[in-house]
Each structure stands twice: as C-alpha cells, then as structure tokens.
N, C-alpha and C positions, 0 to 999 in steps of 0.2 A: 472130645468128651470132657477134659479138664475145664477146658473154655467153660462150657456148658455150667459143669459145677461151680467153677468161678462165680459166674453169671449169678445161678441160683443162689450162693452164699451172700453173693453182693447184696441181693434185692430181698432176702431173708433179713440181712441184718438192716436195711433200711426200712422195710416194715417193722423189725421189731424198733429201732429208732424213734420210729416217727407213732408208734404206740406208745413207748415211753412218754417221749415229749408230751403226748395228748394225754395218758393217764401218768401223770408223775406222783409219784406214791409219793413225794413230802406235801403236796396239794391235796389231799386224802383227806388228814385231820381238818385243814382248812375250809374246806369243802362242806365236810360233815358239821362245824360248826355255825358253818353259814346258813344249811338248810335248816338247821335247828331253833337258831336265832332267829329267823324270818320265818317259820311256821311252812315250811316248805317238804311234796312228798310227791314224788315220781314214780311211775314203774319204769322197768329198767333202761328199757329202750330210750325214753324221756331222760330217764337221769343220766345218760350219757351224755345226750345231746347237752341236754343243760350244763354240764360240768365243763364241756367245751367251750362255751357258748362264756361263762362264768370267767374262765381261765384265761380266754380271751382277753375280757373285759379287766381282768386285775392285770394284766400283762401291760396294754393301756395305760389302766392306769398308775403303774409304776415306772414306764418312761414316761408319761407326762411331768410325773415327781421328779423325777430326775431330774428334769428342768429345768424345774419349778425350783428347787435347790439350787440350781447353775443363774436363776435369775433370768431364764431364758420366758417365763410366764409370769402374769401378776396375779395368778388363781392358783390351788394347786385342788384336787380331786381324792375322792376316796368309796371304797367299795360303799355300796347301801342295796336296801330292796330293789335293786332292777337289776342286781348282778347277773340274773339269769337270762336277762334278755339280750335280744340285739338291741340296737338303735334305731330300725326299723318299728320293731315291734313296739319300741318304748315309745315312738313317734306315733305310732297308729293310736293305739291304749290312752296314752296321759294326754294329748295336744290336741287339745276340744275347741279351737276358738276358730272361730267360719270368719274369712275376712271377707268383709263385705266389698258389694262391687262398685263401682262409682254411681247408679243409678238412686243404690240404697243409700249412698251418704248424701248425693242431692236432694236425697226426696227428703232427708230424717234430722241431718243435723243439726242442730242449735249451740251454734258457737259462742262462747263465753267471748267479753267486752273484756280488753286488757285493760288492765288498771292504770293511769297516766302517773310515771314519773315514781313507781312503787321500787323503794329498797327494798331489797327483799333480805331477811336473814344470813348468815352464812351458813347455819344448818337449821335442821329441822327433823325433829321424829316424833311423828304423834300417836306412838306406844308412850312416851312418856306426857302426853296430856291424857291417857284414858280412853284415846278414839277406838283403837284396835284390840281387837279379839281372839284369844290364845289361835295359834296355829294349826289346820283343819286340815282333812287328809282325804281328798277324791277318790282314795281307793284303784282299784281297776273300771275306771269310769272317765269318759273325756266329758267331765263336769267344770273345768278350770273354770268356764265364764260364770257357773251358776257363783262357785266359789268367790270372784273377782266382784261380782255383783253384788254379791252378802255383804263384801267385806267394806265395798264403799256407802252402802246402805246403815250398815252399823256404826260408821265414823259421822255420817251426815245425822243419823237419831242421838248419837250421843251428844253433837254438837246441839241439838234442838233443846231436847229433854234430862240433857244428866245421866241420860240411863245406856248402858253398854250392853245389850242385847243381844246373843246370838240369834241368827236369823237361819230359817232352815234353808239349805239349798236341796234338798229334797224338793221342797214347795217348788222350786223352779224347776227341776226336771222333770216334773212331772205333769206339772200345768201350762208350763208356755209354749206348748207346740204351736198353739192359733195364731202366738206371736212369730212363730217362724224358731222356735229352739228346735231341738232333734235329742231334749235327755242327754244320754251318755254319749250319744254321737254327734255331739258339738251343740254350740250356739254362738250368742254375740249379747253384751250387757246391755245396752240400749234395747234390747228385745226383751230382757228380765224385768227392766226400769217398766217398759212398756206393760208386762203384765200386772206386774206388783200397783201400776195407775188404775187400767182396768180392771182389776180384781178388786180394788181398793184394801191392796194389804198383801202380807204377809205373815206367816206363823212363826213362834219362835222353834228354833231348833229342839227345844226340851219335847217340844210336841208334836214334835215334825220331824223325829228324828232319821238320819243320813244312813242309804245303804246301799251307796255304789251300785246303785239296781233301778230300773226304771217301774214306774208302776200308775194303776191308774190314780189321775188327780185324786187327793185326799182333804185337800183344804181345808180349816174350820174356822170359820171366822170369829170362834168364840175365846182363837187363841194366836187373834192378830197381833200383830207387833208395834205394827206401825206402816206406812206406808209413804208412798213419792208422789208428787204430779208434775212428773216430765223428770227431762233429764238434757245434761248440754254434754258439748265436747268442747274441749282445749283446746286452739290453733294446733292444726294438723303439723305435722315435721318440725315441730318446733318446741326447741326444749327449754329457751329463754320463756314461754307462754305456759309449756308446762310449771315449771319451776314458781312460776308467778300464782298456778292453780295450785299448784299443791299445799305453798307458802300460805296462801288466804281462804281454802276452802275443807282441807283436810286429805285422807286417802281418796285416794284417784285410780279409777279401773281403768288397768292399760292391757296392751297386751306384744307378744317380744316373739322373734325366732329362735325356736328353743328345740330345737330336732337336732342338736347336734349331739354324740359322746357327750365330751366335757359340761355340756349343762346336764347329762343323765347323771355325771357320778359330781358337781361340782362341791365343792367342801366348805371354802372359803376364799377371802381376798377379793380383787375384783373382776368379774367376768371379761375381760380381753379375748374376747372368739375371733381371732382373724377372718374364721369361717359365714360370719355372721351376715344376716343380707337384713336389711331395714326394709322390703317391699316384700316380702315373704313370711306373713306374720301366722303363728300358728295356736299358742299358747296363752290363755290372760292369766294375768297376776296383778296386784295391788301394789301401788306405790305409797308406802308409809313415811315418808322422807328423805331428806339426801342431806350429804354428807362430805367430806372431803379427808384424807389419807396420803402424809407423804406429796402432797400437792396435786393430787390425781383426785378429781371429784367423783363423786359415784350415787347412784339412787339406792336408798333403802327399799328394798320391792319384796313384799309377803308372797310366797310361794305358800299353793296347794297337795302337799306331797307329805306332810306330815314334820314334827320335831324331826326325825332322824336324819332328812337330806337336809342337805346345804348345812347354813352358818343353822342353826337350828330353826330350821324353816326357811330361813332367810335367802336372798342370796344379794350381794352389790352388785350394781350394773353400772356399767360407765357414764358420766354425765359431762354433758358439754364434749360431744364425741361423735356428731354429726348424725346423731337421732341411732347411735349401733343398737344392733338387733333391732329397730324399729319401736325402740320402746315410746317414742311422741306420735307414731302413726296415728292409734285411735283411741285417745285419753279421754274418758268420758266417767260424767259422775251424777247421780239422781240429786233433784230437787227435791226438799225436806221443808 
C-alpha cells in the first residue's frame, strides 16, 4: 500500500512538473504581450497549444543565443510573427517557390554571356542607387516568387525609366496560373516574367493592391506599369556569374532553402545554417547586393516577411560559400 502511494505521489508530482514547465507563470505576461503585439486571438484549446508551440520556439531561441554569445554562430535569432508556429507549418505557409525539374529548365532557359575579363566592385547595394522598393510582407500566403518577381522588375524599370514603381504581386497570383503559378500555393519567376510578356504588363501596386488571398484575375490595363519581353538566368551554381549579374544588371530573383528554425526567427549577422542543402530549394527572395564583414562575404538578399523579421527585412547570406542554401541555383531576372 505504501509502495502504491509512493508511486502515486511520484507521478502526481511529475505531472504537476511537467505542467509547470509547460505553463510557467513568468511566461504569462510574455505570452500575453506577444499575442497582443501581433494581433493574435485563440479559443482555449488553441491557445494552449500555441503557447506551447511559442514557448518552444523562444527556448530555441535562447540557446541558439547562447551561442551565438560563445561565438559558436555567426547569426544570432529572435522571437517575430511565427512564434506560434512550428517549423513545419512555417515551411508549408511562407515557402512558395516550386523548383523546377530539368525538363523545364531545358526547355526555358536563357543564360546570360559572361562578361570577359570584368572587375567587378568589392560591394554593391542597389538600395543606395534607387533600384529597390521598401520591404513587402506575403502575409499568410506562399507568394515569395510573386514577391521576388516584382522586386526584380522594379530594379530593371528603374534602371530603364528613373521611375521606382511598386508593382502588384497580387497581379501575379492571380493571373498567371496559365503560366503554370498556383497563387498562394507557390510558383516560379520565369513564370511571372512569362505572364507580365504575354499580358504585356503589369499593374502598379496602388491599384492592384496585396491581400494574401487569391482571387479572380482583375488586371486593368489602364493601370500598367510597365512591362518585360523575356527574361534570362545567371550560370547555374555559380556564384562568381552571379556576382558578375548582380554587379552589371541590378536585383536578381533567386531563390535559397529556407525551411529551417533559424531562418524562421533569423535576426541578424550572417546566415551560417550548417543545416542548409543547395539542391533543396524552396523559398524566392531578391538579391540587392553583397558585401563583405570581418572578411566573410555575404549577399544582401530582400526577404518577403515584412520590416519586422530579419535585419529589417533583410537578411545576409554567405557568399563565396559553395552556392550554401542554393542561393546561385536559379538566379533569373526579366528583360526591360
């Protein structure tokens, strides 16, 4: 009988344990100020899970810091809007970019001529000539490519015209299915490029504006932007040919493996993901320039997530680094 109550005291106070752990009342106010901050509101059921889910992710994230402080990472992370998620789900939601298969790059590409004998700069960021366009936010929508599309569309018209444009990505989720997009369930930029040709055009954002929502084509042509005819790619895996593009033609839609943690809460510094595969690409984002830090070069790359994540939008990605996370796999940018 003693045994017995033993037993049951044991496993009483291990349930209440492992309750504590899970709701710790100094994570209450933290908690409460997160879903506040972020416009966030569950029934209860929900908001357990999610507090778990949340609790998780800042636990995470404070031994990565840890680290990151010991000099053990060259990034360090911090909580933002996806606290609530897993990494799963953040992978399903945000990571829209469809990598194409070898048939489609055989059949589509048009590879850019290297330049013979081209010094190239030692940096380069073209936010400071005017190409790029405040930092845009895909919402809960895997729009990254529409996103990545815009953003090199608006560098190539500024380069034409003098004029810095936003460009809707709305227009694109909603019209280029015939090109093979899918809206909020992915696409690929050479498929955008492709519509924005035979469309001839695109709308500005003011008119066209963004809502993480798919809907039917709404096009007007009376409020086009501007438009492409064709579009190339950069030498595949190769980040000396990117470097060469980005250098002499402006922002450049690429796209990077980005399903991991550490790019869900990244903060700052350079992305070092040991975890990272260069053949597993899921995510597009915009290459604005590159850079170098401490002797460690890195590309300046415009994320679609809003000011709040990353360097404020931003995030660095390693350069000269055997193409990590794939960021030279499929570097492509419309003709203007």
């Amino acid at each position: 009988m003693e045994t017995s109550l033993v037993r049951g005291y044991v496993l009483l106070s291990f349930l209440a344990l492992a309750f504590a752990q899970m709701f710790d009342p100094l994570l209450s106010e933290p908690w409460l100020n997160w879903k506040s901050y972020h416009g966030r509101e569950y029934m209860q059921k929900e908001d357990s899970y999610r507090r778990a889910v949340w609790k998780k992710n800042l636990k995470t994230i404070q031994l990565h810091n840890l680290g990151y402080s010991m000099g053990k990472h060259s990034f360090d992370l911090a909580m933002n809007q996806f606290g609530d998620m897993t990494t799963e789900e953040f992978h399903q939601l945000m990571n829209g970019f469809q990598q194409p298969d070898t048939e489609h790059l055989t059949s589509t590409k048009d590879v850019s001529t290297r330049p013979k004998s081209l010094k190239l700069p030692g940096s380069v960021d073209w936010r400071d000539k005017g190409y790029v366009t405040p930092v845009k936010n895909q919402g809960a929508c895997g729009s990254c490519w529409a996103f990545s599309s815009t953003g090199a569309l608006e560098g190539q018209t500024f380069k034409k015209t003098g004029k810095l444009i936003p460009l809707s990505e709305q227009n694109l989720v909603d019209c280029s299915q015939k090109q093979g997009n899918h809206g909020c369930n992915g696409g690929m930029m050479d498929r955008a490029f492709t519509y924005i040709q035979q469309n001839n055009g695109i709308d500005t954002e003011a008119s066209y504006p963004y809502t993480a929502k798919e809907h039917p084509c709404n096009y007007d042509p009376r409020h086009n932007a501007t438009t492409c005819h064709g579009y190339r790619y950069s030498e595949q895996y190769d980040e000396m040919a990117l470097a060469e593009t980005v250098a002499t033609i402006g922002p450049i839609s690429v796209a990077i493996d980005a399903k991991h943690i550490s790019f869900q809460f990244y903060k700052s510094g350079i992305y070092q993901e040991p975890r990272c595969q260069s053949y597993n690409i899921n995510h597009a984002v915009l290459v604005v320039g590159y850079n170098s830090q401490g002797g460690n070069n890195y590309w300046i790359v415009k994320n679609s997530f809003g000011s709040r994540w990353g360097n404020k939008g931003y995030i660095w990605m390693p350069k000269d680094k055997n193409n990590h996370c794939g960021i030279a796999s499929y570097p492509t940018y419309p003709l203007v």
